[in-house]
C-alpha positions in Angstrom: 50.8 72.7 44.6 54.3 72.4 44.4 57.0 70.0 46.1 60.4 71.4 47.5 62.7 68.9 48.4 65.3 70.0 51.8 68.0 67.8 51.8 69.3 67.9 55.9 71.5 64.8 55.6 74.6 65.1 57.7 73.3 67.9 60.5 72.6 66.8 64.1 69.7 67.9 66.2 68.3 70.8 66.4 69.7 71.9 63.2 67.0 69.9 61.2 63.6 70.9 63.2 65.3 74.8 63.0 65.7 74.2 58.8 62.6 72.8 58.6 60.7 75.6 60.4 62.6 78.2 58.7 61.5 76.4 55.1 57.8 76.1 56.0 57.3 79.5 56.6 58.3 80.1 52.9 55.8 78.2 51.6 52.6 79.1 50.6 49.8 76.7 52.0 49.0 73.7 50.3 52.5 73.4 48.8 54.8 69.9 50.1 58.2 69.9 51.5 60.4 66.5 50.9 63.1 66.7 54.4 65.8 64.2 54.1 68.0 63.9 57.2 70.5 61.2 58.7 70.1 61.8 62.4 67.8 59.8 64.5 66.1 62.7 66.9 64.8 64.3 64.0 61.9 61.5 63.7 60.9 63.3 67.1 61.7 66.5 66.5 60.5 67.0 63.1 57.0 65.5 64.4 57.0 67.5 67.0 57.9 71.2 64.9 54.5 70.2 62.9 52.1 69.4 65.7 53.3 72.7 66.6 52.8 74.9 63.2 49.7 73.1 62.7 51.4 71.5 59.4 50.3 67.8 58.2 53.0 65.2 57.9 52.0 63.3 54.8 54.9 60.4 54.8 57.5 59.4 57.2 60.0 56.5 55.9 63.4 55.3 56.7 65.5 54.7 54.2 69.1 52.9 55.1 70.2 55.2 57.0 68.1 58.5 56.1 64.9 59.5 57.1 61.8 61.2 54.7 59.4 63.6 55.8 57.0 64.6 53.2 55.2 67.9 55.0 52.0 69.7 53.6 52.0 73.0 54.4 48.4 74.0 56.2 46.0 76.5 55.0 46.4 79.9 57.0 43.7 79.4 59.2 45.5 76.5 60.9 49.0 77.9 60.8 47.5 81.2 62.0 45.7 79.7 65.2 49.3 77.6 65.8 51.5 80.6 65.8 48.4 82.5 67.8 48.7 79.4 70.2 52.7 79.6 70.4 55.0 81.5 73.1 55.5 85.2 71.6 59.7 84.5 71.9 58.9 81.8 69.4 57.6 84.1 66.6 
């Protein structure tokens, strides 16, 4: 298991949940991803991109003014049945 850290400081909504997505998908299951971003609609957005992938959100903090994500990438079965369960223009 390894830990990538995606530092998304500084970009404004949707440019974070998009980064994010794109990231996971490189990841092989079981592996972390550390997100670090600045603006505020990411702690809904970012929630809301892994309740969609089927993803686990280990960690959530707020730090001054940046906000961690620490996001375990879910075994295939899960992320399979999420992107079964998603609208074919989002694949």
């Amino acid at each position: 298991m390894t830990s990538t850290k995606l530092d998304l400081t500084g970009l404004k909504c949707p440019l974070p949940a998009l980064m994010t997505r794109k990231a996971l998908k490189g990841l092989p299951p079981g592996d972390r991803l550390e997100v670090h971003c600045s603006d505020p609609l990411s702690v809904i957005d970012i929630p809301a991109l892994i309740q969609e992938t089927g993803d686990k959100v280990e960690i959530t903090e707020r730090v001054e003014q940046r906000i961690v994500f620490l996001i375990e990438k879910a075994g295939s079965a899960r992320s399979d049945a999420a992107a079964s369960a998603a609208p074919e223009r989002d694949r």
